[in-house]
mmCIF file of the N, C-alpha and C atoms, coordinates in Angstrom:
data_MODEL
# 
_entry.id   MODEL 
# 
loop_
_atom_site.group_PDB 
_atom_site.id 
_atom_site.type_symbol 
_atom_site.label_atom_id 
_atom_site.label_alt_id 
_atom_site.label_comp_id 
_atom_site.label_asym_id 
_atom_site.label_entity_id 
_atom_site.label_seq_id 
_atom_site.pdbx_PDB_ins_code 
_atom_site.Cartn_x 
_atom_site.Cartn_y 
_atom_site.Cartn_z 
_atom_site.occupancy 
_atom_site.B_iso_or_equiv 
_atom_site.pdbx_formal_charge 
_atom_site.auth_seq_id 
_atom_site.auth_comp_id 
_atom_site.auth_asym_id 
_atom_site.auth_atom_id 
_atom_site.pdbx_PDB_model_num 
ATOM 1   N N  . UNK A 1 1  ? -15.375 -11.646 -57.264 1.00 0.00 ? 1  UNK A N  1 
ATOM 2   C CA . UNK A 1 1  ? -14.240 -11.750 -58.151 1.00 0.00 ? 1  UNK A CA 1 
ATOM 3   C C  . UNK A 1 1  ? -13.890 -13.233 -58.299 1.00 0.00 ? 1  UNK A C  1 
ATOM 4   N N  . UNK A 1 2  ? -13.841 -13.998 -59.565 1.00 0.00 ? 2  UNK A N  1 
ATOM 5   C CA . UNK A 1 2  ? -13.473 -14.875 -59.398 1.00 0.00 ? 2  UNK A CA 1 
ATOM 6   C C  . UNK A 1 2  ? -12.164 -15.207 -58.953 1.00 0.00 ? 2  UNK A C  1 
ATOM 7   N N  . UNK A 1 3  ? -11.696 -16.475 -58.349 1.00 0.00 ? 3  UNK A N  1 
ATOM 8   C CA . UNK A 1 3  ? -10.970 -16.995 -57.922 1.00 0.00 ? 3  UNK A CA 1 
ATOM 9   C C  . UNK A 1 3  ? -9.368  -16.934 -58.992 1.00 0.00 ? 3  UNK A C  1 
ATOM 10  N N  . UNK A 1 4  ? -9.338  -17.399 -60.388 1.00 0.00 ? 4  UNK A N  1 
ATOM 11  C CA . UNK A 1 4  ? -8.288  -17.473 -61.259 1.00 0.00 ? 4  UNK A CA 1 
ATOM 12  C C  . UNK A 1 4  ? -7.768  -15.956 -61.268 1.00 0.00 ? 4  UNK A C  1 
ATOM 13  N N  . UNK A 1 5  ? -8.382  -14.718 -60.643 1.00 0.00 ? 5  UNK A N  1 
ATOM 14  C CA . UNK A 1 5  ? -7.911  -13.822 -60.953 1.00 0.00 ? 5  UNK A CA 1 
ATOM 15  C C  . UNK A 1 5  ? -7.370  -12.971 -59.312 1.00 0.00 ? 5  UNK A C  1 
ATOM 16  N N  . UNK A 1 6  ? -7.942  -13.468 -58.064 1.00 0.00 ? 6  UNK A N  1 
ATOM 17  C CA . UNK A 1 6  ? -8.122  -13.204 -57.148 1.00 0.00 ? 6  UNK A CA 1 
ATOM 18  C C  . UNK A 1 6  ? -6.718  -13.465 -56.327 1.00 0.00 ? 6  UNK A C  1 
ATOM 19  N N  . UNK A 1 7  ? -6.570  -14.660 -56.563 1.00 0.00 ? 7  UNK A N  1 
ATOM 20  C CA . UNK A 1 7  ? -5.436  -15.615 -55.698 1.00 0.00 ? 7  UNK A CA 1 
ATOM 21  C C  . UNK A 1 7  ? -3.869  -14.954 -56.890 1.00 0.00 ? 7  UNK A C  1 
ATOM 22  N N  . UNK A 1 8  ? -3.507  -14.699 -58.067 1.00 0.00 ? 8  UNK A N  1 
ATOM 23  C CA . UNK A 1 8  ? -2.499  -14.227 -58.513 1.00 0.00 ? 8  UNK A CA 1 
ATOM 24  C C  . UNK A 1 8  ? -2.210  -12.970 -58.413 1.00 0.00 ? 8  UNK A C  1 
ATOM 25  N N  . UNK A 1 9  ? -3.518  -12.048 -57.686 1.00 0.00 ? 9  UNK A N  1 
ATOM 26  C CA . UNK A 1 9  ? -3.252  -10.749 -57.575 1.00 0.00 ? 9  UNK A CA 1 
ATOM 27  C C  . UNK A 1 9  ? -3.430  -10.479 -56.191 1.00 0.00 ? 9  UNK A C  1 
ATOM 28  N N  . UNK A 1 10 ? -3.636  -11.520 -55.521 1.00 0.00 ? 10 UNK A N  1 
ATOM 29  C CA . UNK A 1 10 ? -2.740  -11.453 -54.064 1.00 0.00 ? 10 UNK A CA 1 
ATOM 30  C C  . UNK A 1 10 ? -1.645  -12.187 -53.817 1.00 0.00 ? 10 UNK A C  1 
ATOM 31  N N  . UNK A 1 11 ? -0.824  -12.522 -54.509 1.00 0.00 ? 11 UNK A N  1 
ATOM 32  C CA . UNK A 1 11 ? 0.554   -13.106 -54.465 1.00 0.00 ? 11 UNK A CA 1 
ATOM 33  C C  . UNK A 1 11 ? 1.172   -12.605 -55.210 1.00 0.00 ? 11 UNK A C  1 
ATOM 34  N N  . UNK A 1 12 ? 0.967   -11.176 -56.152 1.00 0.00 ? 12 UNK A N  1 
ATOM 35  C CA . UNK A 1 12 ? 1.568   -10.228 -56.592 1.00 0.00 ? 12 UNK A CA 1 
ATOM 36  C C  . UNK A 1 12 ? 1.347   -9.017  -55.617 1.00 0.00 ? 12 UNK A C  1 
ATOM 37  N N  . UNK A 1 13 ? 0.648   -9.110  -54.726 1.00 0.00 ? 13 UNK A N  1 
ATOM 38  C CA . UNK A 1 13 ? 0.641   -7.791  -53.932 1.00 0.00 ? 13 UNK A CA 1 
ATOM 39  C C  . UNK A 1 13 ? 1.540   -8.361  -52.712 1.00 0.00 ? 13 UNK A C  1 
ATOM 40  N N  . UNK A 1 14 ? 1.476   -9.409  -52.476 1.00 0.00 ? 14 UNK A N  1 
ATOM 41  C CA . UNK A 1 14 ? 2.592   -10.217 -51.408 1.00 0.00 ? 14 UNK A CA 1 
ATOM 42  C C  . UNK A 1 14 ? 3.534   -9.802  -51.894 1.00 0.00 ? 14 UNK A C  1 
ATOM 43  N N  . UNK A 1 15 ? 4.463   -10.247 -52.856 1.00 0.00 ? 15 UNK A N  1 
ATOM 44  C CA . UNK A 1 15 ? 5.404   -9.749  -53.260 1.00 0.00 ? 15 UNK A CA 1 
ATOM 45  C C  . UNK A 1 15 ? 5.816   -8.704  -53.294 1.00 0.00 ? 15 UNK A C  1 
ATOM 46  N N  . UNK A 1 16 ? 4.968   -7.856  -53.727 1.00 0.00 ? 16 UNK A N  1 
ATOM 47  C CA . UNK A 1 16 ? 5.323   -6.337  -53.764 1.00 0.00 ? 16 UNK A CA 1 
ATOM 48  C C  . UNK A 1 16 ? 5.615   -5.784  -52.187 1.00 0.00 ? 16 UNK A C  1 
ATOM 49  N N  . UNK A 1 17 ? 4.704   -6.419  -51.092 1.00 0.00 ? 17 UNK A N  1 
ATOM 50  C CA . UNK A 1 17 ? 4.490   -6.251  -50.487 1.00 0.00 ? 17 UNK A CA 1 
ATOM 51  C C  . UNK A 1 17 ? 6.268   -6.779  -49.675 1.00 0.00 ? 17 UNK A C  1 
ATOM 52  N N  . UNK A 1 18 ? 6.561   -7.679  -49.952 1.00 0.00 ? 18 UNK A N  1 
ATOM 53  C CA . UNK A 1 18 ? 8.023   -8.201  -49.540 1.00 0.00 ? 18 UNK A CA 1 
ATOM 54  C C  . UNK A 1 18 ? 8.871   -7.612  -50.104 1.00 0.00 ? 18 UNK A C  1 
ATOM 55  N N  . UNK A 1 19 ? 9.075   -6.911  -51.446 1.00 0.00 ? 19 UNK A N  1 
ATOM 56  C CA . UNK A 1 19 ? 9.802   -6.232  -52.015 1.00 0.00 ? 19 UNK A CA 1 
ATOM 57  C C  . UNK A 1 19 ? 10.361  -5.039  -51.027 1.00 0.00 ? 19 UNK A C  1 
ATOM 58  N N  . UNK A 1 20 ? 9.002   -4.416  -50.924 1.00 0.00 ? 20 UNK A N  1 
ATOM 59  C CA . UNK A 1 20 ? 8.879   -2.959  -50.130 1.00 0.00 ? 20 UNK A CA 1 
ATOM 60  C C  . UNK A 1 20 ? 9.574   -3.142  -49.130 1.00 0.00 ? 20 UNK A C  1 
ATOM 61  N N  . UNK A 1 21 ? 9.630   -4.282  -48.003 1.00 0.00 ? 21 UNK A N  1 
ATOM 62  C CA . UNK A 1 21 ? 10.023  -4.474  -46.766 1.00 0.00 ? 21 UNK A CA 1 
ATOM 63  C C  . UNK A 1 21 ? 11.537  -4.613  -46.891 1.00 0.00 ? 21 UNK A C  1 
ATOM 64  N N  . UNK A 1 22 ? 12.085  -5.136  -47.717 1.00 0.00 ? 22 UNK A N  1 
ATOM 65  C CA . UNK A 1 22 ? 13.343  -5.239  -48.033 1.00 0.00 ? 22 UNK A CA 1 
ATOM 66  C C  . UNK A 1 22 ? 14.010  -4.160  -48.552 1.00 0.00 ? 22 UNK A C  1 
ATOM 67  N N  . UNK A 1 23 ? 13.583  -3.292  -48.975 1.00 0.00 ? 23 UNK A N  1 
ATOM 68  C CA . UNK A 1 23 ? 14.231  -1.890  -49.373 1.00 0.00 ? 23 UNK A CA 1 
ATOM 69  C C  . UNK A 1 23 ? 13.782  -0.143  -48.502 1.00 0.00 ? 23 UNK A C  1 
ATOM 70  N N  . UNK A 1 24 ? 12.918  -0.786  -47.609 1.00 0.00 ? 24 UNK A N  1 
ATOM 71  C CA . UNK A 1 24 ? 12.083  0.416   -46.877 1.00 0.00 ? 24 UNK A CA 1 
ATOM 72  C C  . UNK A 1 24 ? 13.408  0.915   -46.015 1.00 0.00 ? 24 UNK A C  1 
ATOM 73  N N  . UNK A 1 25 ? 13.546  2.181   -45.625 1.00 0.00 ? 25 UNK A N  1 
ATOM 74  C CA . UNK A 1 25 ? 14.475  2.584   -44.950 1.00 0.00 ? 25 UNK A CA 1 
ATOM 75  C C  . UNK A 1 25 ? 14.273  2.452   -43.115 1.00 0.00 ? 25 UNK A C  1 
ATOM 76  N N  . UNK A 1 26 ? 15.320  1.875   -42.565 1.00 0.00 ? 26 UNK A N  1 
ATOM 77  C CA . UNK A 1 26 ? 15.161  1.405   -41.115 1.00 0.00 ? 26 UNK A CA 1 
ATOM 78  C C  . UNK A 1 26 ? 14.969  2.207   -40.194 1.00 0.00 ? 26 UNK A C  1 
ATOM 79  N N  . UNK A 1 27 ? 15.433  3.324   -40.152 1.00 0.00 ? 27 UNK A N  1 
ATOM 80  C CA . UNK A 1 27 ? 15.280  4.467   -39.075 1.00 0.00 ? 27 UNK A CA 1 
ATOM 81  C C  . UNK A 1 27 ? 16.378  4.070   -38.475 1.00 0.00 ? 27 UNK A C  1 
ATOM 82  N N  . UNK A 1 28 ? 15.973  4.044   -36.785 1.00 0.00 ? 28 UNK A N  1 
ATOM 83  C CA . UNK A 1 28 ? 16.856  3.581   -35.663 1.00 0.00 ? 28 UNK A CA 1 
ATOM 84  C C  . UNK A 1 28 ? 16.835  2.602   -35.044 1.00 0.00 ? 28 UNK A C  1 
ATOM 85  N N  . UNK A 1 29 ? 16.177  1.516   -35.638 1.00 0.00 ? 29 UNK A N  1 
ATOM 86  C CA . UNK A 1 29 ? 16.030  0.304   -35.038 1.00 0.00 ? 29 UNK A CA 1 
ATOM 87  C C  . UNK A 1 29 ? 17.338  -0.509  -35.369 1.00 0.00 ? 29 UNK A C  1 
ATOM 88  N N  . UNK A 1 30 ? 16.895  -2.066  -35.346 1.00 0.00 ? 30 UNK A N  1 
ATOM 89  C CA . UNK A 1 30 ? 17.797  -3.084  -35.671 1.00 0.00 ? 30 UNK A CA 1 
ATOM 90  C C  . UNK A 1 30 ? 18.732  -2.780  -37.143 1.00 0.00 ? 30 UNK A C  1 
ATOM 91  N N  . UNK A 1 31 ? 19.808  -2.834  -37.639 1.00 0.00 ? 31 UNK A N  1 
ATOM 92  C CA . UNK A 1 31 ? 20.085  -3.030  -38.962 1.00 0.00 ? 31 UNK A CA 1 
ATOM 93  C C  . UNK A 1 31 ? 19.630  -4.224  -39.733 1.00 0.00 ? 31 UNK A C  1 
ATOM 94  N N  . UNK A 1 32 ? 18.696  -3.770  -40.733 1.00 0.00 ? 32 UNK A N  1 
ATOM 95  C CA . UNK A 1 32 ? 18.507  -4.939  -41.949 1.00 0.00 ? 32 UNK A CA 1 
ATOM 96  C C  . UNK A 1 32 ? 19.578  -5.617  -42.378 1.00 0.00 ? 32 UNK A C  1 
ATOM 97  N N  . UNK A 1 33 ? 19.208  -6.798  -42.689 1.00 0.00 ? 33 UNK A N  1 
ATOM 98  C CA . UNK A 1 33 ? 20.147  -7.581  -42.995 1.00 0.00 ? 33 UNK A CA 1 
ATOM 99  C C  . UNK A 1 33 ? 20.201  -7.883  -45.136 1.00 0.00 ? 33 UNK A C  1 
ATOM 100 N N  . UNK A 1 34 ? 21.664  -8.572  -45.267 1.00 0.00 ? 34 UNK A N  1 
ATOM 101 C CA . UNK A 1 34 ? 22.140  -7.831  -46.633 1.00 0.00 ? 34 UNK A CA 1 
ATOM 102 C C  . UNK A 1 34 ? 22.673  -6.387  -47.140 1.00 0.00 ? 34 UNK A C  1 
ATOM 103 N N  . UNK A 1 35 ? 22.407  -6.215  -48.230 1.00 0.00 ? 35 UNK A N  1 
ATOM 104 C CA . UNK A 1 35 ? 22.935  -4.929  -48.586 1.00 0.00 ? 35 UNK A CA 1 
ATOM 105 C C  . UNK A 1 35 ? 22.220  -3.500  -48.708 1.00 0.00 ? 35 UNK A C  1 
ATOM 106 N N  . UNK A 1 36 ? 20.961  -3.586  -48.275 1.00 0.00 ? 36 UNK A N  1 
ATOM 107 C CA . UNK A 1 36 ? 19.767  -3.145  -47.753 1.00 0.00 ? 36 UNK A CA 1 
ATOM 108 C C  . UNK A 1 36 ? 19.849  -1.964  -46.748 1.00 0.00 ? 36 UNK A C  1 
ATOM 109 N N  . UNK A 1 37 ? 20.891  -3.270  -45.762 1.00 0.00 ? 37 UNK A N  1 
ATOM 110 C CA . UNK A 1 37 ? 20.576  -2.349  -44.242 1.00 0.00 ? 37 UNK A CA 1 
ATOM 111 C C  . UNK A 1 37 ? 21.499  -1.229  -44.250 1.00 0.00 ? 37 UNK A C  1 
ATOM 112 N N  . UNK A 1 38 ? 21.375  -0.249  -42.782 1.00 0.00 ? 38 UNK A N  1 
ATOM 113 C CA . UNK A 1 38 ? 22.762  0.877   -42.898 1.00 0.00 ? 38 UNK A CA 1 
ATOM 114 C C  . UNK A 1 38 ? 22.975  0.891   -41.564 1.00 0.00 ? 38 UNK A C  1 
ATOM 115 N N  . UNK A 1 39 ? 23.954  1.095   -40.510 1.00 0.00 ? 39 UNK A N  1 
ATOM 116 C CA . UNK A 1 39 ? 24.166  1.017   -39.264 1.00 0.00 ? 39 UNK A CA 1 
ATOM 117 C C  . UNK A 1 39 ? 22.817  2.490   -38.906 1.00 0.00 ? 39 UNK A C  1 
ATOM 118 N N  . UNK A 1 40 ? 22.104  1.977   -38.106 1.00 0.00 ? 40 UNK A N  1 
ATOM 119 C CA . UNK A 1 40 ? 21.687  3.205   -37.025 1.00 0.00 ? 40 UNK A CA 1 
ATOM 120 C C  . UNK A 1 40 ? 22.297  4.116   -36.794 1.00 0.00 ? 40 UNK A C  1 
ATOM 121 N N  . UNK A 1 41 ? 22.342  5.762   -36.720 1.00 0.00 ? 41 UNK A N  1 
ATOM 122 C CA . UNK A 1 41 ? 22.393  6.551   -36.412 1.00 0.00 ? 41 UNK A CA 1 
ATOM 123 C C  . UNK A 1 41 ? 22.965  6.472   -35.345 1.00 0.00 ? 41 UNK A C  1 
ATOM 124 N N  . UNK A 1 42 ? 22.320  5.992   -34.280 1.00 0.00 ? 42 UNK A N  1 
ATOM 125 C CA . UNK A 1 42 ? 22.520  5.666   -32.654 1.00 0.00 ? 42 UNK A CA 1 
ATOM 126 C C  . UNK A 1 42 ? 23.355  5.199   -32.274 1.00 0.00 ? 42 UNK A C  1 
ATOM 127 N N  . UNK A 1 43 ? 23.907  3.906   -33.180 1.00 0.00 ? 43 UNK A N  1 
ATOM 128 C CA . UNK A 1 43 ? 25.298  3.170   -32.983 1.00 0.00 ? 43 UNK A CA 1 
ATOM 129 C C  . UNK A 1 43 ? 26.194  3.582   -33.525 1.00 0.00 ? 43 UNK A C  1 
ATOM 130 N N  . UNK A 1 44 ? 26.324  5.011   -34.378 1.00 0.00 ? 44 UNK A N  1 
ATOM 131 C CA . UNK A 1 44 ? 27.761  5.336   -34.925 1.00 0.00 ? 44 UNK A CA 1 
ATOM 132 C C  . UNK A 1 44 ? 28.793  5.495   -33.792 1.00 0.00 ? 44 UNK A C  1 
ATOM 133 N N  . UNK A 1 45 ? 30.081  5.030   -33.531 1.00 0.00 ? 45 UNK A N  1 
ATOM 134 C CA . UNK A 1 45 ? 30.827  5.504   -32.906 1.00 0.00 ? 45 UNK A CA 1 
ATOM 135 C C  . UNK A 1 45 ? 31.059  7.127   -32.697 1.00 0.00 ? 45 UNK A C  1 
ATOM 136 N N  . UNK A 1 46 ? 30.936  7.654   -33.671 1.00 0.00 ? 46 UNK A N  1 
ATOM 137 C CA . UNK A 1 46 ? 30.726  9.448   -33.065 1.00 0.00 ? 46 UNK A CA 1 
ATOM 138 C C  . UNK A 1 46 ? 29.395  9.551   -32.546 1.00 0.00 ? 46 UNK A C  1 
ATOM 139 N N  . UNK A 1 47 ? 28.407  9.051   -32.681 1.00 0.00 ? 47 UNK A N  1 
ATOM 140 C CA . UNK A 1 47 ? 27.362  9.904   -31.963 1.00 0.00 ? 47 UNK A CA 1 
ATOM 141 C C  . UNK A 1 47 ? 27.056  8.849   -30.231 1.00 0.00 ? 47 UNK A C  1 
ATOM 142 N N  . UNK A 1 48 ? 27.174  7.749   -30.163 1.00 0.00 ? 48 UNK A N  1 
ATOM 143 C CA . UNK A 1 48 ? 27.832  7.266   -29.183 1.00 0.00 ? 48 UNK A CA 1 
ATOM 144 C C  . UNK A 1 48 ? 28.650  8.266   -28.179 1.00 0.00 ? 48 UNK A C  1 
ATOM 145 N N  . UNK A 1 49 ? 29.871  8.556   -27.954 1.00 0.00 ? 49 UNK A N  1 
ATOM 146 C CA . UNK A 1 49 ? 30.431  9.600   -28.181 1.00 0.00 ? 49 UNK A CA 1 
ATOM 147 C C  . UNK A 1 49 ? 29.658  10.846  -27.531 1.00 0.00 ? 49 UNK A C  1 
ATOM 148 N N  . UNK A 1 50 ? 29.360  11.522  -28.516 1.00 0.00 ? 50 UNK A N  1 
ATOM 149 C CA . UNK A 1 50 ? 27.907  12.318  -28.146 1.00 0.00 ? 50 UNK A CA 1 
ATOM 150 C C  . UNK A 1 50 ? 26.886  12.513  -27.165 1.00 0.00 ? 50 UNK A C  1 
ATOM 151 N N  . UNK A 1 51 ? 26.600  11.027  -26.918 1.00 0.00 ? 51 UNK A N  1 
ATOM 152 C CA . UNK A 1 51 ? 25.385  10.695  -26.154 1.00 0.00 ? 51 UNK A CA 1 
ATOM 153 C C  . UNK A 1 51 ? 26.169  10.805  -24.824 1.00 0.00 ? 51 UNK A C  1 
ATOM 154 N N  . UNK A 1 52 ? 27.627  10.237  -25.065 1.00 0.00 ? 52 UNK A N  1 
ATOM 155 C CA . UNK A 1 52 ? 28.099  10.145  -23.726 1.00 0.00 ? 52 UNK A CA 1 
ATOM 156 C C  . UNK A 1 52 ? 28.359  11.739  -22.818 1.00 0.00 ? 52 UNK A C  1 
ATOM 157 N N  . UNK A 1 53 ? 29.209  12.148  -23.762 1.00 0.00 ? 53 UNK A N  1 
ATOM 158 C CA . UNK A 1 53 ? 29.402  13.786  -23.716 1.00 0.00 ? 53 UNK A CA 1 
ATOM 159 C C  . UNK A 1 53 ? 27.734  14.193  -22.922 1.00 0.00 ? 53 UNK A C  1 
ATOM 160 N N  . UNK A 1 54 ? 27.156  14.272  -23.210 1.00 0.00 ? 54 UNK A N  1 
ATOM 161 C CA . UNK A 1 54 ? 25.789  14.739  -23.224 1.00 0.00 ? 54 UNK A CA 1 
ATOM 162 C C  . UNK A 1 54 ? 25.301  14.336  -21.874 1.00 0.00 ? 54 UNK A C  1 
ATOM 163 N N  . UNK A 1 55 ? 25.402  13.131  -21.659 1.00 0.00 ? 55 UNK A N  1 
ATOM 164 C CA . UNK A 1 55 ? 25.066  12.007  -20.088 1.00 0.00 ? 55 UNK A CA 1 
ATOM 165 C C  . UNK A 1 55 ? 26.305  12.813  -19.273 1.00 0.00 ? 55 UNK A C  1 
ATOM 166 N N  . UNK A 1 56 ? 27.007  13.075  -19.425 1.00 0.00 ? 56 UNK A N  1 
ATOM 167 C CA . UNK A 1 56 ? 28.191  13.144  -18.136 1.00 0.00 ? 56 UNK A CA 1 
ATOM 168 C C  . UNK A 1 56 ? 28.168  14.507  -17.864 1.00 0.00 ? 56 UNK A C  1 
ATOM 169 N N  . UNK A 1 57 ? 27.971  15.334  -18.839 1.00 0.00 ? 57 UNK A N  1 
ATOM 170 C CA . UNK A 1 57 ? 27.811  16.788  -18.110 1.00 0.00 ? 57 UNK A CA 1 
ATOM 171 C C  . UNK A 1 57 ? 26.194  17.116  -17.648 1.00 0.00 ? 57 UNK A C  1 
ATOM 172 N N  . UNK A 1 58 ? 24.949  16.449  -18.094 1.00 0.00 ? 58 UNK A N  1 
ATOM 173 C CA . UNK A 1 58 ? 24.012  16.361  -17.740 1.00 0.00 ? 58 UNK A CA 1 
ATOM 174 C C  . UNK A 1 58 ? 24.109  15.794  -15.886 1.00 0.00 ? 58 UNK A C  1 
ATOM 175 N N  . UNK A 1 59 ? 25.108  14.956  -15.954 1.00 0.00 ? 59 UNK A N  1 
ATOM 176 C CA . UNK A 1 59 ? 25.375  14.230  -14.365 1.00 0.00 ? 59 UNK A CA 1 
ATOM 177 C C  . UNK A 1 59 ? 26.061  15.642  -13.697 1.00 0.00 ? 59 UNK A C  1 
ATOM 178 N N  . UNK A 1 60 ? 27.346  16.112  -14.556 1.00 0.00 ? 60 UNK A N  1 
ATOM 179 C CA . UNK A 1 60 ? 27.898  17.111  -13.862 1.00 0.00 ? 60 UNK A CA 1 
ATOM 180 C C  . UNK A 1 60 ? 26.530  18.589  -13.290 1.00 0.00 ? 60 UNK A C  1 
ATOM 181 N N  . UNK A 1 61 ? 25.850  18.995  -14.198 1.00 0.00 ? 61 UNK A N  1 
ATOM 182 C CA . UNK A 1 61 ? 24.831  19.552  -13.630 1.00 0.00 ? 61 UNK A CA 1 
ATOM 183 C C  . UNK A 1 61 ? 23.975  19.262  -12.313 1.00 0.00 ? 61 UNK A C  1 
ATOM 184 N N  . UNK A 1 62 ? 24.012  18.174  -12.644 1.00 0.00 ? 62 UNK A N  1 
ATOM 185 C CA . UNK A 1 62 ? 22.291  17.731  -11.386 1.00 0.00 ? 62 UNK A CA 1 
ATOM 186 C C  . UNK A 1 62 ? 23.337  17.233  -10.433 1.00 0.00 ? 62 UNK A C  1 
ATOM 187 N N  . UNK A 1 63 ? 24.411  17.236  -10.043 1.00 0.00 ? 63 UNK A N  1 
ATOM 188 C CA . UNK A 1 63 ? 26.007  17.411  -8.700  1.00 0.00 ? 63 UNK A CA 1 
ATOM 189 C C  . UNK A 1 63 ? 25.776  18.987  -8.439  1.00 0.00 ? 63 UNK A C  1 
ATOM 190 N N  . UNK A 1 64 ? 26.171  19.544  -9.516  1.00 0.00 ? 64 UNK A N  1 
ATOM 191 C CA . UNK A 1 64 ? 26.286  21.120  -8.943  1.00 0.00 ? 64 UNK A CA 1 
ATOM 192 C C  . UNK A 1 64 ? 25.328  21.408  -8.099  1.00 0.00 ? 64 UNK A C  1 
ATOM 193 N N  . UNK A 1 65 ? 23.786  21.263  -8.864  1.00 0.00 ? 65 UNK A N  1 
ATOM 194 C CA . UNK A 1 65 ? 22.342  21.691  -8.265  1.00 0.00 ? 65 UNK A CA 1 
ATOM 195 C C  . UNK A 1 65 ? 22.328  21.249  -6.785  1.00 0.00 ? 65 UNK A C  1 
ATOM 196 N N  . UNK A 1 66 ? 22.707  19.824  -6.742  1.00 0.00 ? 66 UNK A N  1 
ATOM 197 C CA . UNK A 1 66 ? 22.719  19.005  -5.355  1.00 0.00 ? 66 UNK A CA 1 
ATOM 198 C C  . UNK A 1 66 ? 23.462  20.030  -4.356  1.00 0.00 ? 66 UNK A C  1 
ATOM 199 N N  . UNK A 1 67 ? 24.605  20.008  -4.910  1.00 0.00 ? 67 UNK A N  1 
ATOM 200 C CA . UNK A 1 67 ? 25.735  20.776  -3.913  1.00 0.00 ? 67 UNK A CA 1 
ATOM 201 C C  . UNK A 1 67 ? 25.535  21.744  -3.641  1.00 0.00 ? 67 UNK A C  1 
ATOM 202 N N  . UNK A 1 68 ? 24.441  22.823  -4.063  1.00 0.00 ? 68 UNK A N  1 
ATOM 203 C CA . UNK A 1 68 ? 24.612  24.244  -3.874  1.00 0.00 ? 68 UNK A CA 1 
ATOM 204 C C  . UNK A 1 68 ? 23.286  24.420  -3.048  1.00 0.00 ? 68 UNK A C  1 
ATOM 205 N N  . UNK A 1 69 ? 22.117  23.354  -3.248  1.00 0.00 ? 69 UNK A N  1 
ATOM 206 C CA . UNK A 1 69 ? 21.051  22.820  -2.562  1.00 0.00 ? 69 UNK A CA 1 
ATOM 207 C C  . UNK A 1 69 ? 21.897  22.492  -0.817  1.00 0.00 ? 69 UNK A C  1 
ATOM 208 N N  . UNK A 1 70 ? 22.721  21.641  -0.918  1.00 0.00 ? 70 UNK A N  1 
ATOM 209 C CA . UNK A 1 70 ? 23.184  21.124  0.453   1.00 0.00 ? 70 UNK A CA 1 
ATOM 210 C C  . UNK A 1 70 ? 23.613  22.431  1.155   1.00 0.00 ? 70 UNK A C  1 
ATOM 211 N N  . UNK A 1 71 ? 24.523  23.266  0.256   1.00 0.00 ? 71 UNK A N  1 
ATOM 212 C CA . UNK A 1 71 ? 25.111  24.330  0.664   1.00 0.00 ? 71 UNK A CA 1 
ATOM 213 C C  . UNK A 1 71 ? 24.228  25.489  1.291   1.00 0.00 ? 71 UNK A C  1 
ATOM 214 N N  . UNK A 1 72 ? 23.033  25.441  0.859   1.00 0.00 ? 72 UNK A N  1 
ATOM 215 C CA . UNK A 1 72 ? 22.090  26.883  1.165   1.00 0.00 ? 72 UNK A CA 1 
ATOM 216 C C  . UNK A 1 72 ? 21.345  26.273  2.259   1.00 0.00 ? 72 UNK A C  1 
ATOM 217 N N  . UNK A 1 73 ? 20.941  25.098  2.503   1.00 0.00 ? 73 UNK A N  1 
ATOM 218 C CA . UNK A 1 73 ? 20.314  23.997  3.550   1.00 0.00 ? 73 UNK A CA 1 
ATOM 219 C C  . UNK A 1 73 ? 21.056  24.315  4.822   1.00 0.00 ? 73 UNK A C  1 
ATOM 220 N N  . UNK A 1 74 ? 22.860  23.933  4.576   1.00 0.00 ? 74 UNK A N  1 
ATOM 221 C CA . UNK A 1 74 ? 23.603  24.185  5.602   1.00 0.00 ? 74 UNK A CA 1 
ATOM 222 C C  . UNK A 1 74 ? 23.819  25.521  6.315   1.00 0.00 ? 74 UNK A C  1 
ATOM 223 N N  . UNK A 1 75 ? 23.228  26.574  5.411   1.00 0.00 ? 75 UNK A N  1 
ATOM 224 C CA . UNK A 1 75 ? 23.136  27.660  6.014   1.00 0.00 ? 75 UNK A CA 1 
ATOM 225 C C  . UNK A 1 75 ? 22.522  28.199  6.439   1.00 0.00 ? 75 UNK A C  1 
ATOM 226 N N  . UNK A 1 76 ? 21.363  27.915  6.427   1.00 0.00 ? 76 UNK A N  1 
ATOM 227 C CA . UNK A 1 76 ? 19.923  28.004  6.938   1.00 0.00 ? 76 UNK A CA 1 
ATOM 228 C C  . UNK A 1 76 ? 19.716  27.626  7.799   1.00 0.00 ? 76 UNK A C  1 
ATOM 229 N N  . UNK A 1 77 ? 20.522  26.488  8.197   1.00 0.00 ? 77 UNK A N  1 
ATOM 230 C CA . UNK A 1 77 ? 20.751  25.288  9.645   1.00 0.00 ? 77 UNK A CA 1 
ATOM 231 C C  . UNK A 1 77 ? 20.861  26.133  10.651  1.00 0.00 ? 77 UNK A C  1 
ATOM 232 N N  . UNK A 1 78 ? 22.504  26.315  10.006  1.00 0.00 ? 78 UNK A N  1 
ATOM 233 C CA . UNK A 1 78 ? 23.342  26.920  10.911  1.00 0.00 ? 78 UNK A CA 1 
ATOM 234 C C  . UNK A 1 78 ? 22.924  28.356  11.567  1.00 0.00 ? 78 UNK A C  1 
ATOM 235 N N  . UNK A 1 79 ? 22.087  29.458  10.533  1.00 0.00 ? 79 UNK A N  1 
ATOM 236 C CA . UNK A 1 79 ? 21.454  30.649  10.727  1.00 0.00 ? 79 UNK A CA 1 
ATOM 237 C C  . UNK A 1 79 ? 20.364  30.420  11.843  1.00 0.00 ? 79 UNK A C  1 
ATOM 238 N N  . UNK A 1 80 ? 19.922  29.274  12.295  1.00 0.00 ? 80 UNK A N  1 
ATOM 239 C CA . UNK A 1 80 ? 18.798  29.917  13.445  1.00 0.00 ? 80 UNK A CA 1 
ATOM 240 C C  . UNK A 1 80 ? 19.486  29.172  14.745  1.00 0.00 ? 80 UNK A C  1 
ATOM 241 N N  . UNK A 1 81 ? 18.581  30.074  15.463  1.00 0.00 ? 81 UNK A N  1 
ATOM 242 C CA . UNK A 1 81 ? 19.114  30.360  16.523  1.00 0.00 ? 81 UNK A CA 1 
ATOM 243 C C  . UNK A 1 81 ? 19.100  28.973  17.781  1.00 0.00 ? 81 UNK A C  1 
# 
């Protein structure tokens, strides 16, 4: 391919190529910057929130399990002779 046609139709696919990146949707990563980006999912103050809800009774569970573990241990102790 010659060259006069080679080099403008890879600096139109660059472009396009930068275009795309600037309007592609972020998921859950970093927020894009400008008017582009949208806060993460992850960082909304309600689902924050959420996650926490979610962590603290997940903690309250694996306490119970512990405790009822110690509890059947201690009786088993105490049961022999």
């Amino acid at each position: 391919m010659l060259d006069r046609f080679f080099f403008p139709l890879m600096a139109l696919a660059a472009a396009m190529v930068i275009a795309l990146a600037l309007v592609w949707p972020q998921g859950i990563g970093a927020r894009s910057p400008g008017p582009f980006g949208h806060t993460p999912i992850q960082q909304t103050p309600e689902m924050q929130a959420a996650m926490k809800r979610q962590t603290e009774a997940s903690q309250k569970r694996i306490n119970q399990a512990r405790e009822t573990m110690r509890g059947l241990q201690a009786e088993a102790v105490a049961a022999q002779p």
